[in-house]
SERO-4910 file (N, C-alpha, C, O; in steps of 0.05 Angstrom, whole numbers):
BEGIN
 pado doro    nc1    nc2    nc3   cac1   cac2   cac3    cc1    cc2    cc3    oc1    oc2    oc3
  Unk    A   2464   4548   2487   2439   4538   2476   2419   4532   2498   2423   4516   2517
  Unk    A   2398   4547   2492   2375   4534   2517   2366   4506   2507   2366   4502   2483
  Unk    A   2358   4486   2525   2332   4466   2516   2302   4472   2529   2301   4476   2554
  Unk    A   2281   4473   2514   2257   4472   2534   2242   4451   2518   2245   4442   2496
  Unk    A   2225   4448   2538   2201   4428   2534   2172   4446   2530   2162   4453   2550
  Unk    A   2161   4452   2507   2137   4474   2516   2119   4453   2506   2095   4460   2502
  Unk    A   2127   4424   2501   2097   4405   2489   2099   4379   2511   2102   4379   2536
  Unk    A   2098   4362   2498   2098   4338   2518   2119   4330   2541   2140   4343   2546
  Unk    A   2114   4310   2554   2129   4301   2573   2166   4282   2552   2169   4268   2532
  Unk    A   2185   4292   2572   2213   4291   2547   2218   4259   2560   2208   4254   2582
  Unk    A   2228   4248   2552   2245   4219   2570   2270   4233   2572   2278   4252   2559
  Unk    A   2282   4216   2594   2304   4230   2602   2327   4220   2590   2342   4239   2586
  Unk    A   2341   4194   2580   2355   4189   2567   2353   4196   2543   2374   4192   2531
  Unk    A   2334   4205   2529   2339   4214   2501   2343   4244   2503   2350   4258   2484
  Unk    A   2338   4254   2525   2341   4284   2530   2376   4290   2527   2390   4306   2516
  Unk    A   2379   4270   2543   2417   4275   2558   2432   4263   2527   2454   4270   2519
  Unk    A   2417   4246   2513   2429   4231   2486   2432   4258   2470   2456   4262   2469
  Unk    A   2417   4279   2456   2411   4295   2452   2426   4317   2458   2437   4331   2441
  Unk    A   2427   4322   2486   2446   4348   2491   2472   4340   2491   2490   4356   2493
  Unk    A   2476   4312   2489   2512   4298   2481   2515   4314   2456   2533   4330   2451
  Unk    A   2502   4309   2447   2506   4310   2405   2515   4343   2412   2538   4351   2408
  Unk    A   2493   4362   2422   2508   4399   2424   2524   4401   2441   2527   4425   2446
  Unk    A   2536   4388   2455   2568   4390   2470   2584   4384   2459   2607   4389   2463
  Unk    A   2569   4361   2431   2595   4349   2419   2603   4374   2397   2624   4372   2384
  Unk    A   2587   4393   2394   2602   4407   2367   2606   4439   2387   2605   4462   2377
  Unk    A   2611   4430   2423   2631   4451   2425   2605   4475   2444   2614   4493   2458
  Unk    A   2580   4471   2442   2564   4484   2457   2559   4486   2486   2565   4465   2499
  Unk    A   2552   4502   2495   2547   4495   2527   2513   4502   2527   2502   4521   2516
  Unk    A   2500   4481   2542   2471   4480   2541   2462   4483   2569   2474   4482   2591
  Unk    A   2432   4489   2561   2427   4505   2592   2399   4497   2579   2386   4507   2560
  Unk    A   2393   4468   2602   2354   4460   2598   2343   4480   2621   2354   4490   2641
  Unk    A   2318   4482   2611   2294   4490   2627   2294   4478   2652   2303   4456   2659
  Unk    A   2286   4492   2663   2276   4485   2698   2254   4468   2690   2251   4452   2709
  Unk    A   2239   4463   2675   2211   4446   2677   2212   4426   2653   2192   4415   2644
  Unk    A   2242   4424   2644   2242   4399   2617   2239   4368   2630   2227   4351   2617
  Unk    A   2247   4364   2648   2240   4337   2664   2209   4336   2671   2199   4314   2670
  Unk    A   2198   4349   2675   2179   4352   2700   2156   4337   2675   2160   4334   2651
  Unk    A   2124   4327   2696   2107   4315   2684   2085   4321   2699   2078   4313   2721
  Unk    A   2071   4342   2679   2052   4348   2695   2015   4341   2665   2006   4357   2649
  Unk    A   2004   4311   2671   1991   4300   2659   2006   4277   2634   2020   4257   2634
  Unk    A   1992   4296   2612   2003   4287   2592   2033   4315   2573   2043   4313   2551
  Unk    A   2035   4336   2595   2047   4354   2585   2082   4362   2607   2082   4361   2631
  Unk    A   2095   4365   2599   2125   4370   2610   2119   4392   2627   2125   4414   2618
  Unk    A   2109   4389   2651   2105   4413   2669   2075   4427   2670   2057   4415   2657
  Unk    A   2068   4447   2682   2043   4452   2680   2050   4476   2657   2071   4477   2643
  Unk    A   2025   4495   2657   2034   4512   2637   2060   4540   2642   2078   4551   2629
  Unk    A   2042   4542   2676   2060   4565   2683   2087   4556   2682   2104   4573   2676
  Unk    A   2093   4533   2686   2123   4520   2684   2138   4521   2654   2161   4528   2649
  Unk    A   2125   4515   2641   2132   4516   2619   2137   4542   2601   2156   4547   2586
  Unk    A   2115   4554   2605   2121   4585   2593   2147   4601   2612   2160   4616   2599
  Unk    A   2153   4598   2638   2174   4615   2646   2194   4606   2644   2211   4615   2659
  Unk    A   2202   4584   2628   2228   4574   2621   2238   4586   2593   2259   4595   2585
  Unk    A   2204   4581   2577   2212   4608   2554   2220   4623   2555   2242   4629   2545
  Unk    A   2199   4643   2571   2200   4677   2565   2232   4671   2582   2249   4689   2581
  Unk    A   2236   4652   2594   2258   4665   2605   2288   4665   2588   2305   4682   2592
  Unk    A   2289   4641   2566   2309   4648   2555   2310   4666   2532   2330   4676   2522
  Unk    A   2273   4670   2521   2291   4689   2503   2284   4705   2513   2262   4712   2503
  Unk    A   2292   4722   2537   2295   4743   2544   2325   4744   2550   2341   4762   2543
  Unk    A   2332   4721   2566   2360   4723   2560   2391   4723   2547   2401   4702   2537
  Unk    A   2399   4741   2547   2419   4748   2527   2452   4734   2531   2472   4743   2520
  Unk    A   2452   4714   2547   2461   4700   2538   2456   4670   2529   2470   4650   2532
  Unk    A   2442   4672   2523   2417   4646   2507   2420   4651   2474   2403   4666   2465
  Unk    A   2437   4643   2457   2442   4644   2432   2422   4636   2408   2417   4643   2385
  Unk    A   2413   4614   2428   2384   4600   2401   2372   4570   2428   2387   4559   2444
  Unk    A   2346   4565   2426   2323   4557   2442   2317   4529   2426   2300   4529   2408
  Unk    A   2326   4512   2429   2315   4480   2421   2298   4466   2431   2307   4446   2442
  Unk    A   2276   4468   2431   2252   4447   2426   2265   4421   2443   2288   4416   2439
  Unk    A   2253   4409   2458   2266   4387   2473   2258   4359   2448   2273   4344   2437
  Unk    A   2223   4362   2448   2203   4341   2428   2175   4353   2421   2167   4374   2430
  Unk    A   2167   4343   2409   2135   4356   2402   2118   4334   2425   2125   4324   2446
  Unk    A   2091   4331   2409   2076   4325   2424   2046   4334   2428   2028   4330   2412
  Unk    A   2044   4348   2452   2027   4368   2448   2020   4391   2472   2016   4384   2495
  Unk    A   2020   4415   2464   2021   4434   2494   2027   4458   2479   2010   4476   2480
  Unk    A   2047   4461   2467   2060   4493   2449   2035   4516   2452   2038   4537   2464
  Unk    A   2007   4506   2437   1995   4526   2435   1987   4540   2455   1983   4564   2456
  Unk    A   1982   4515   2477   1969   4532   2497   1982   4554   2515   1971   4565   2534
  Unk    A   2012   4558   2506   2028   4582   2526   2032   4612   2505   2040   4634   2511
  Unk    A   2023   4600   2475   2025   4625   2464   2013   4654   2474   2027   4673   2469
  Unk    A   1991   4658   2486   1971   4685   2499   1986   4684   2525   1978   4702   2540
  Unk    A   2001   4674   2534   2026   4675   2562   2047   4685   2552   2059   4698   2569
  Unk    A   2060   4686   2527   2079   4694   2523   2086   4726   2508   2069   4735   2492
  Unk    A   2111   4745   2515   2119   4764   2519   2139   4763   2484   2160   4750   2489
  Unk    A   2139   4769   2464   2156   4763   2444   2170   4794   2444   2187   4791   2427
  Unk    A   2172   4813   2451   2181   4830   2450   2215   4835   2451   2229   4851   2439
  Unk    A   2220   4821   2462   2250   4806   2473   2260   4800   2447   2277   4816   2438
  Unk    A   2253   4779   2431   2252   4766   2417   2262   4781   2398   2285   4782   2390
  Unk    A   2237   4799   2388   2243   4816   2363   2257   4834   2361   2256   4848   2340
  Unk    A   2276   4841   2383   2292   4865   2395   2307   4854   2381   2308   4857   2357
  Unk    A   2333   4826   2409   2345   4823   2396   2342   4784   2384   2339   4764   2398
  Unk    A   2343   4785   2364   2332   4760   2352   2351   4736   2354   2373   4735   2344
  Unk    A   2338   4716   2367   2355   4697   2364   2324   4676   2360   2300   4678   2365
  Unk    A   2346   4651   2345   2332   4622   2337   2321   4606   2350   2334   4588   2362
  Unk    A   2295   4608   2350   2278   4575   2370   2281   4557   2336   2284   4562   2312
  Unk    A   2279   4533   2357   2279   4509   2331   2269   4494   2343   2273   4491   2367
  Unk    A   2251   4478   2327   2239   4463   2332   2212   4451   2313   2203   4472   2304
  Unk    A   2195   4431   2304   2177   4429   2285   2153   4404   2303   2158   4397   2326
  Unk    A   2135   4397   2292   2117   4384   2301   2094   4395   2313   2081   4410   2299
  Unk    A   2086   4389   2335   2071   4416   2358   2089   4435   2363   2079   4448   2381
  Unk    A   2103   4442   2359   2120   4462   2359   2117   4481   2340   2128   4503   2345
  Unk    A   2103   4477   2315   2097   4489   2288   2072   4519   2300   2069   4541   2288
  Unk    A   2056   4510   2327   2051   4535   2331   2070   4558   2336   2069   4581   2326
  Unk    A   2088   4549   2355   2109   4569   2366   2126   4582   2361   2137   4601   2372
  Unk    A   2128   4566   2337   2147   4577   2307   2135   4596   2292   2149   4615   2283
  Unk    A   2108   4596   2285   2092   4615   2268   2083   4638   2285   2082   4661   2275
  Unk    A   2076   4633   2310   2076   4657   2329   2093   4679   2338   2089   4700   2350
  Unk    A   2121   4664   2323   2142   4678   2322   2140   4692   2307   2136   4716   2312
  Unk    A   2144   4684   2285   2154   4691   2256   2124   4718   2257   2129   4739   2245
  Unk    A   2099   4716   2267   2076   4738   2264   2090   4755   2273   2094   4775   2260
  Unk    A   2105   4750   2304   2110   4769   2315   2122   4780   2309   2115   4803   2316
  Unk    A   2152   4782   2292   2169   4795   2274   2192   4778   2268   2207   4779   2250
  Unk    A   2191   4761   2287   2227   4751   2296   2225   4733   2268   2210   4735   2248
  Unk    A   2253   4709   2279   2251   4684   2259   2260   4654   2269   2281   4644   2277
  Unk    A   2232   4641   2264   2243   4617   2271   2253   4592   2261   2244   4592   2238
  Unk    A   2263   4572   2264   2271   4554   2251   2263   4525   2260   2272   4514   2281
  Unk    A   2242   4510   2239   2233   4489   2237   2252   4467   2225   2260   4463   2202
  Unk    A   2254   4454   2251   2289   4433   2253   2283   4414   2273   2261   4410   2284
  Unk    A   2310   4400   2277   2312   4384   2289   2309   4383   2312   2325   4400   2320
  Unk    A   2294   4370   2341   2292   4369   2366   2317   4347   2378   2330   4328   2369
  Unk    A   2313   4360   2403   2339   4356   2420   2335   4322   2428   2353   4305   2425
  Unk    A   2307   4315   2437   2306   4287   2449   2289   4261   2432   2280   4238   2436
  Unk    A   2290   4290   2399   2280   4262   2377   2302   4255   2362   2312   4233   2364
  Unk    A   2315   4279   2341   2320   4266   2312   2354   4269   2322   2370   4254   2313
  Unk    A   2365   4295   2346   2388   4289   2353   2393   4270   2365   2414   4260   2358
  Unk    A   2379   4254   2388   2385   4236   2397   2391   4212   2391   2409   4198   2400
  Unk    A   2366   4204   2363   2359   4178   2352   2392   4190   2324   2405   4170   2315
  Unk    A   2399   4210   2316   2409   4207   2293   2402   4215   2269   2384   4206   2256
  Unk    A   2423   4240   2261   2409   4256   2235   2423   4246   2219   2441   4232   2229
  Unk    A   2423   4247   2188   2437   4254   2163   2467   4269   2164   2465   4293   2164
  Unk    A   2486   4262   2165   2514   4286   2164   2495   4317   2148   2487   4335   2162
  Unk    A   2491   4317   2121   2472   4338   2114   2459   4350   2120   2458   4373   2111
  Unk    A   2438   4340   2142   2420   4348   2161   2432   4364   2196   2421   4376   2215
  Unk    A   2461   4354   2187   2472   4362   2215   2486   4392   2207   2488   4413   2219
  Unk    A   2495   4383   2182   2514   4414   2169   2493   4434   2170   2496   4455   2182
  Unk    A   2471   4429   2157   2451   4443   2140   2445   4460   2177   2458   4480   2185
  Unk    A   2426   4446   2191   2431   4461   2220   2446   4477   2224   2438   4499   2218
  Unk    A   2470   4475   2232   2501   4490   2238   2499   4508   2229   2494   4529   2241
  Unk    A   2502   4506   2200   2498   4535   2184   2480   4548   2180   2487   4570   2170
  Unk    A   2452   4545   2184   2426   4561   2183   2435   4579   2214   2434   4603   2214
  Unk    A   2443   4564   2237   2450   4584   2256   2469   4596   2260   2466   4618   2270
  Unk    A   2498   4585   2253   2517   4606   2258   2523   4620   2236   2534   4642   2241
  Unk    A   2518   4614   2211   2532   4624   2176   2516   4653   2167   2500   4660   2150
  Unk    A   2529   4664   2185   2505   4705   2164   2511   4705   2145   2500   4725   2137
  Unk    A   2531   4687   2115   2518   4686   2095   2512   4657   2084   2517   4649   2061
  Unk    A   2500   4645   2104   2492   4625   2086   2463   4626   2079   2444   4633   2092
  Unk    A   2464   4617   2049   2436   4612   2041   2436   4581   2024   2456   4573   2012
  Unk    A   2412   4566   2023   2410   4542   2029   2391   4537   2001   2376   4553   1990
  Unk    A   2400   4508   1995   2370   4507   1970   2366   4481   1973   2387   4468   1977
  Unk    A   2342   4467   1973   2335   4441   1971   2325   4440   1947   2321   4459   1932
  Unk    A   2319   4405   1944   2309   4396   1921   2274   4385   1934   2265   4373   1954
  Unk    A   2265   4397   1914   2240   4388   1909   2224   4368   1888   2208   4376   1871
  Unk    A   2229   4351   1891   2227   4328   1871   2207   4319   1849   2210   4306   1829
  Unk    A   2188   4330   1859   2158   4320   1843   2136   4350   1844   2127   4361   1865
  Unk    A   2133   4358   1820   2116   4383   1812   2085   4375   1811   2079   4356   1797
  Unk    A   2066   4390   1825   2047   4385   1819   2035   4412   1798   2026   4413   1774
  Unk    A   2038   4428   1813   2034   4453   1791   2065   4469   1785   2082   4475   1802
  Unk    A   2066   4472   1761   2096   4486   1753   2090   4511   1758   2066   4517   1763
  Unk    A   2111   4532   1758   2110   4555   1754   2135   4564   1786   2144   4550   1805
  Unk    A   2138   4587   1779   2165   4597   1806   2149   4627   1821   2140   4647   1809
  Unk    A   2150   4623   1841   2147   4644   1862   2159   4656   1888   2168   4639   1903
  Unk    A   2161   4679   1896   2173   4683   1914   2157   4695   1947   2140   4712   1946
  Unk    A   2163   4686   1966   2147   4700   1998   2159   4693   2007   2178   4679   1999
  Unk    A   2149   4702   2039   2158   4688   2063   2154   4660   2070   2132   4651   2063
  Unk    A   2168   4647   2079   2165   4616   2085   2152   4619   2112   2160   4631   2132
  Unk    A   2131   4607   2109   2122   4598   2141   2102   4571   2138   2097   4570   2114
  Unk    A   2094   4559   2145   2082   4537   2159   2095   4516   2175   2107   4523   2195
  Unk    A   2094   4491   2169   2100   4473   2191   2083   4446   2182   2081   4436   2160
  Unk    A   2070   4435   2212   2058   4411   2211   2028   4418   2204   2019   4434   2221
  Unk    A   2016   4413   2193   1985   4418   2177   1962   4420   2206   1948   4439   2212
  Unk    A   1966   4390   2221   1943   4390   2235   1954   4411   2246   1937   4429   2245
  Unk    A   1974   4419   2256   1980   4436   2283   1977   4467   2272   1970   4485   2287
  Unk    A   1983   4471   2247   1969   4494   2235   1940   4497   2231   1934   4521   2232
  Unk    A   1919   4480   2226   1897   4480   2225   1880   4482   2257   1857   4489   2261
  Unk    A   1895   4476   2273   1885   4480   2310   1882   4509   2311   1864   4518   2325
  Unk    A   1903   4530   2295   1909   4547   2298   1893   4575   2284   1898   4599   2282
  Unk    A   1871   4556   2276   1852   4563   2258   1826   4578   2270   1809   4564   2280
  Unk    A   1822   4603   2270   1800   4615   2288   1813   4628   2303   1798   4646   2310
  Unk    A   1841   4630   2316   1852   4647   2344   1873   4674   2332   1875   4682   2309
  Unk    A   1880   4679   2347   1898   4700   2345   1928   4704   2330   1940   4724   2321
  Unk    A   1935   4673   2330   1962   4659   2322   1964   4640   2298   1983   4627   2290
  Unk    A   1938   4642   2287   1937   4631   2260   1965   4651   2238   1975   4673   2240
  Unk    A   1969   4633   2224   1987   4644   2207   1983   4665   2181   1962   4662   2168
  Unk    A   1999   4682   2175   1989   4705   2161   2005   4689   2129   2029   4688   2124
  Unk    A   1985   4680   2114   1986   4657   2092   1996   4678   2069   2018   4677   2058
  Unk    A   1977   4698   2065   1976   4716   2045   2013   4727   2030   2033   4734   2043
  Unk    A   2011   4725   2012   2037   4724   1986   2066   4702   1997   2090   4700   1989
  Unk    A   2052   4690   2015   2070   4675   2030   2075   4640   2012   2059   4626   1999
  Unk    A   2108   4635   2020   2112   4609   2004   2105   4590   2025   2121   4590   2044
  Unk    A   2080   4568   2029   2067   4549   2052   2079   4526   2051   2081   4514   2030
  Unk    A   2090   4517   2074   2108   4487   2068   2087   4471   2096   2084   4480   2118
  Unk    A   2075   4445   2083   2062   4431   2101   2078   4403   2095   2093   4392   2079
  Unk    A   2060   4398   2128   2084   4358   2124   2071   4351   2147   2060   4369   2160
  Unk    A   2068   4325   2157   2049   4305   2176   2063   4283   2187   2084   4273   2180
  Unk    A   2046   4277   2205   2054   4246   2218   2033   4232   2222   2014   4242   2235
  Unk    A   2032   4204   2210   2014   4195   2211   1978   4200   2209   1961   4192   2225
  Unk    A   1975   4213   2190   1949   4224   2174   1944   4208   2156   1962   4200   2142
  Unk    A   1913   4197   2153   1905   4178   2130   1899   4198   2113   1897   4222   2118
  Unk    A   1895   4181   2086   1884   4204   2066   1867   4218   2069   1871   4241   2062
  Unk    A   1833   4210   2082   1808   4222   2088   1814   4247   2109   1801   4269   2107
  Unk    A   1835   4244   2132   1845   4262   2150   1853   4285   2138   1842   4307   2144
  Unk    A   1876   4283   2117   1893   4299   2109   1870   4324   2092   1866   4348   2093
  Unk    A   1860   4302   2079   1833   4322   2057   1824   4337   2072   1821   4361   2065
  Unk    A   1816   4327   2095   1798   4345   2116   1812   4367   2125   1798   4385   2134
  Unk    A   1836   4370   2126   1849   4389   2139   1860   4413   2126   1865   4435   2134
  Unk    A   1865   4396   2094   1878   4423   2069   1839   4432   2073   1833   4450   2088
  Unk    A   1823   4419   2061   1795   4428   2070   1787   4450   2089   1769   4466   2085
  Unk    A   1801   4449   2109   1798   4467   2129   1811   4499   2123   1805   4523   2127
  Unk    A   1828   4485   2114   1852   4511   2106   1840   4523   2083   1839   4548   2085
  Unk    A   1827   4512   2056   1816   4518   2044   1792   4538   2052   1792   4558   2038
  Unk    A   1771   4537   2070   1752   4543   2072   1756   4570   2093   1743   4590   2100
  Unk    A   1773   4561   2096   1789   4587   2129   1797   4614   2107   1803   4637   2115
  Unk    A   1796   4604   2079   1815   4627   2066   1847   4626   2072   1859   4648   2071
  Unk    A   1858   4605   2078   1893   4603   2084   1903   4593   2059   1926   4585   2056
  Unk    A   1884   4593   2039   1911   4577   2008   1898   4603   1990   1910   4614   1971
  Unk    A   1880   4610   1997   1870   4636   1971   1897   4654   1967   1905   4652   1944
  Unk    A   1908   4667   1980   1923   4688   1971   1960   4676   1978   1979   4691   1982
  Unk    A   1960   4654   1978   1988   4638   1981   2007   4648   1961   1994   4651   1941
  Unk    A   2033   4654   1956   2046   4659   1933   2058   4630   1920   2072   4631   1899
  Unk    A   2053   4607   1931   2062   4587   1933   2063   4568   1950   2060   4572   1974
  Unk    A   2071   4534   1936   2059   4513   1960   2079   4493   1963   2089   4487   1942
  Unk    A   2088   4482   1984   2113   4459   1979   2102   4441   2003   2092   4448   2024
  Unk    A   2105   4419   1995   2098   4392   2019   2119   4377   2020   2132   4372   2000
  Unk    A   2127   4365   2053   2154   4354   2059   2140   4322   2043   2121   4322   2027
  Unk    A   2153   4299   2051   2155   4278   2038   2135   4267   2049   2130   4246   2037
  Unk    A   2120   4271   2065   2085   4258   2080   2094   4232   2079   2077   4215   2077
  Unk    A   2123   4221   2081   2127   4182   2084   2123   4179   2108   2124   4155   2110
  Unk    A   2116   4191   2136   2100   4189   2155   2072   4181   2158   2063   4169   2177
  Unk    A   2058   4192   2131   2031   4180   2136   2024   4166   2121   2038   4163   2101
  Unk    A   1996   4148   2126   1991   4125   2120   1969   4123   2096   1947   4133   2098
  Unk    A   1978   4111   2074   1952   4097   2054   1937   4091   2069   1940   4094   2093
  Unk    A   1909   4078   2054   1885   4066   2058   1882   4059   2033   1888   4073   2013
  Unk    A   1871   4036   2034   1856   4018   2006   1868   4031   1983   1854   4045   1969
  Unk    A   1895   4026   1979   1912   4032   1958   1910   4071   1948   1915   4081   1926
  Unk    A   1901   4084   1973   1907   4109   1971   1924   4122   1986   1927   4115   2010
  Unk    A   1941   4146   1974   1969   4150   1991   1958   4172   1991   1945   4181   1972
  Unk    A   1963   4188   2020   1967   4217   2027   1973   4238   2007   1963   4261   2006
  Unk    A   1992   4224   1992   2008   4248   1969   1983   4247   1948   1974   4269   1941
  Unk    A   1970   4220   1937   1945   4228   1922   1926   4251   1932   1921   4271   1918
  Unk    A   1919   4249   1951   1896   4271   1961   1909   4297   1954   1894   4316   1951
  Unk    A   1939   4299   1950   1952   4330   1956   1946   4337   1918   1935   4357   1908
  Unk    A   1958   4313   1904   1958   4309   1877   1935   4321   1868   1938   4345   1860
  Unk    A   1914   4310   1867   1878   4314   1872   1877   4350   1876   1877   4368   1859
  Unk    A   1878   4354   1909   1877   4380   1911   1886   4405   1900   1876   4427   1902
  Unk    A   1905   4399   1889   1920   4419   1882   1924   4418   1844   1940   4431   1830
  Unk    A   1907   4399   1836   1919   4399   1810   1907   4424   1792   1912   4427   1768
  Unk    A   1889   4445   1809   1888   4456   1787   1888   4487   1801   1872   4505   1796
  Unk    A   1916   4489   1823   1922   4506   1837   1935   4531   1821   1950   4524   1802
  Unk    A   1929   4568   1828   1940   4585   1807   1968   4589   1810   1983   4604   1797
  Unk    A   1976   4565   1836   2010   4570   1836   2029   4552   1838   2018   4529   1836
  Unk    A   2052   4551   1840   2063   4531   1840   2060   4506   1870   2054   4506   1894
  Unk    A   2064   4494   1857   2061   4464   1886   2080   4447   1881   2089   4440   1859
  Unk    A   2086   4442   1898   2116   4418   1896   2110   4397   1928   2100   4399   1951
  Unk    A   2125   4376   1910   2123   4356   1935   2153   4343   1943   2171   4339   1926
  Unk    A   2154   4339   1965   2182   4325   1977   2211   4339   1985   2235   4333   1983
  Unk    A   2195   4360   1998   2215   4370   2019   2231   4359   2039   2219   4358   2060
  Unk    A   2253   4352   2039   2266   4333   2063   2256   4343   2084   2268   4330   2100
  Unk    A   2241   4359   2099   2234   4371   2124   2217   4352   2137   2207   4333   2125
  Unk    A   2213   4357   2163   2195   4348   2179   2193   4317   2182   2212   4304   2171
  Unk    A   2174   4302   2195   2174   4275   2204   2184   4257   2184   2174   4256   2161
  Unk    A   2202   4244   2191   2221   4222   2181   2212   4200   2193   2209   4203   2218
  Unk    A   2206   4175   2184   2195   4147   2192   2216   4126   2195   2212   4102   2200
  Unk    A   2245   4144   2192   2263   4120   2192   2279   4119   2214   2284   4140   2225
  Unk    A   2288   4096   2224   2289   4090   2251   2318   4103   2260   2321   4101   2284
  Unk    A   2336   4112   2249   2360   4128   2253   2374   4135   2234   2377   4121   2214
  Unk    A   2389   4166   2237   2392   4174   2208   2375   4180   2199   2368   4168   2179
  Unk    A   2356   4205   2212   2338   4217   2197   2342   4239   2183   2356   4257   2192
  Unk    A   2331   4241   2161   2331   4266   2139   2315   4291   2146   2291   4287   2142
  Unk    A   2320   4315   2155   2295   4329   2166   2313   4354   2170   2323   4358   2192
  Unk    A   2318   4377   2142   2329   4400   2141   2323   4426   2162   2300   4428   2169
  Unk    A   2332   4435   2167   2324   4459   2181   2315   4482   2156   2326   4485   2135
  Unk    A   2294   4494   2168   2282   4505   2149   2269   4536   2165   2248   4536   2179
  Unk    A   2288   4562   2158   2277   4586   2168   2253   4590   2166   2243   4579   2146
  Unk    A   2238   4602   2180   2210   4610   2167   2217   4640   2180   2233   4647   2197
  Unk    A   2193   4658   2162   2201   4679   2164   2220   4689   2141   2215   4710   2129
  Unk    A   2241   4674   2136   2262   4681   2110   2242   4693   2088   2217   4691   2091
  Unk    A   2253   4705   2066   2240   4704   2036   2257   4678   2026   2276   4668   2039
  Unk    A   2249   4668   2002   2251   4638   1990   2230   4643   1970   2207   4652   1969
  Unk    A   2255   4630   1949   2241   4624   1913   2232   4603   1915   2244   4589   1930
  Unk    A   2208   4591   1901   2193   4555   1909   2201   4560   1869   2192   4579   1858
  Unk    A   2215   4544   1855   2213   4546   1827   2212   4507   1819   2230   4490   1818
  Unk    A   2180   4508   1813   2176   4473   1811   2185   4474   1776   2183   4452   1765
  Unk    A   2194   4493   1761   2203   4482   1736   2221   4472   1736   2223   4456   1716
  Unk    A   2252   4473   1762   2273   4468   1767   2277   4441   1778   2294   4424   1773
  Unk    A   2249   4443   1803   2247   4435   1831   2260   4430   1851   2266   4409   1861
  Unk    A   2266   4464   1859   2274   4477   1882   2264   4500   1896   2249   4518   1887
  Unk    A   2277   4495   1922   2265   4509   1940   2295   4528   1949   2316   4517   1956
  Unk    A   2292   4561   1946   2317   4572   1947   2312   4599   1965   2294   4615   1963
  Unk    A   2336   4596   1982   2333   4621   2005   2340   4640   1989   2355   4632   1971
  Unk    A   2335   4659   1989   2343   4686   1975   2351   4702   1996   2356   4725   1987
  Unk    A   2355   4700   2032   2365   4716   2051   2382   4691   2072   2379   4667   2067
  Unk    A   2397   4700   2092   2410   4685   2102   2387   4686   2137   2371   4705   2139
  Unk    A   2388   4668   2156   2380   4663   2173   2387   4674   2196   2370   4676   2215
  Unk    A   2412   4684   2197   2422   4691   2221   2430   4720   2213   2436   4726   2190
  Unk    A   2429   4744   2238   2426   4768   2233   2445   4778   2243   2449   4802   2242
***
């Protein structure tokens, strides 16, 4: 297993906490040359950071690429990077947060990535047993296929695409360039950290006006218990609001993405790229292909 850092600066005890947990189920790991390093507010400069990439997935014995933490930096090595490698022969980056660009840049490029757990956040601090299986088997299981619960329907109805999104703001940065996400018949899973309601509006807003929800086959949002009310308004209202009179299905409370709880976090691994049924009459979210090739 590689570790890299392609966003912020990592601490180092939660780094080594972290790569305990993938030794403990039997892996041998191999960090980046530039996961320590601190260059500003980002883990290395850029050139440092991108040749720790291209370098493992080019290398073939590098099985799957873990995200060290988010933060922020991912986007800026995407026009540095070589995916060719990648889509040859395919193996799993994981990772979510600022990381949600590098994941969707994948998934454009052909390959598949997986929006999961990081090495020096949610392994270190402590996942869910569920959240640890659910991992495991999205990477090693060629037939596993996976279904969550989706708890709260905003618009009913069942559809099928490709899964891709991630974290909203970090999808909306991505808005205008080359690496924006290809939305169209696709199932969109968004989720945040710390976004007030006026924020969040602004940003489905964005997406809205960009043309990224017009041709969606479908919509699912992780549990947004990361972000914050205002004057007795919750995040999930604004989504409520937006979407109530959407032509497809919408569902809320995907275990994915930012967890607010202080260990033992809930936060699924989630292919993107896969095809996946979103059916809010049920309220579930269902792989219809397995992850690993």
């Amino acid at each position: 297993m590689g570790v890299i850092a392609p966003s912020g600066v990592v601490d180092e005890t939660r780094l080594a906490a972290g790569i305990r947990v993938l030794e403990g189920w039997g892996l041998r790991v191999m960090p980046g040359a530039s996961v320590g390093a601190r260059h500003a507010y980002l883990a290395g400069a850029d050139d440092a950071r991108r040749a720790d990439l291209q370098r493992m997935m080019d290398d073939p014995d590098i099985h799957a690429i873990f995200c060290a933490r988010g933060g922020y930096g991912s986007q800026r090595l995407l026009p540095l990077l070589d995916f060719a490698s990648l889509v040859a022969h395919p193996k799993a980056i994981v990772g979510y947060s600022d990381a949600t660009a590098l994941l969707n840049a994948v998934v454009g490029a052909g390959a598949m990535a997986v929006h999961g757990p990081m090495i020096a956040d949610d392994l270190a601090t402590g996942l869910t047993a569920r959240s640890v299986e659910r991992l495991w088997a999205v990477l090693s299981d060629s037939e596993y296929v996976w279904e969550d619960e989706v708890p709260e329907t905003v618009r009913v109805g069942c559809a099928e695409g490709r899964l891709v999104g991630g974290c909203l703001s970090v999808l909306a940065a991505t808005l205008g360039t080359p690496h924006a996400p290809d939305t169209a018949g696709a199932i969109l899973f968004l989720e945040d950290v710390h976004e007030f309601p006026y924020r969040l509006d602004r940003l489905l807003t964005q997406l809205r006006q960009a043309g990224k929800l017009d041709a969606i086959a479908g919509l699912v949002f992780g549990t947004m218990a990361a972000c914050r009310g205002v004057a007795g308004v919750h995040p999930l209202d604004v989504v409520r609001g937006f979407f109530a009179d959407a032509p497809y299905p919408v569902g809320i409370g995907l275990p994915a993405g930012h967890d607010p709880a202080p260990g033992m976090r809930e936060n699924h691994a989630l292919p993107l790229g896969v095809r996946v049924r979103l059916d809010t009459h049920r309220g579930r979210l269902v792989a219809l292909e397995p992850a690993v090739v």
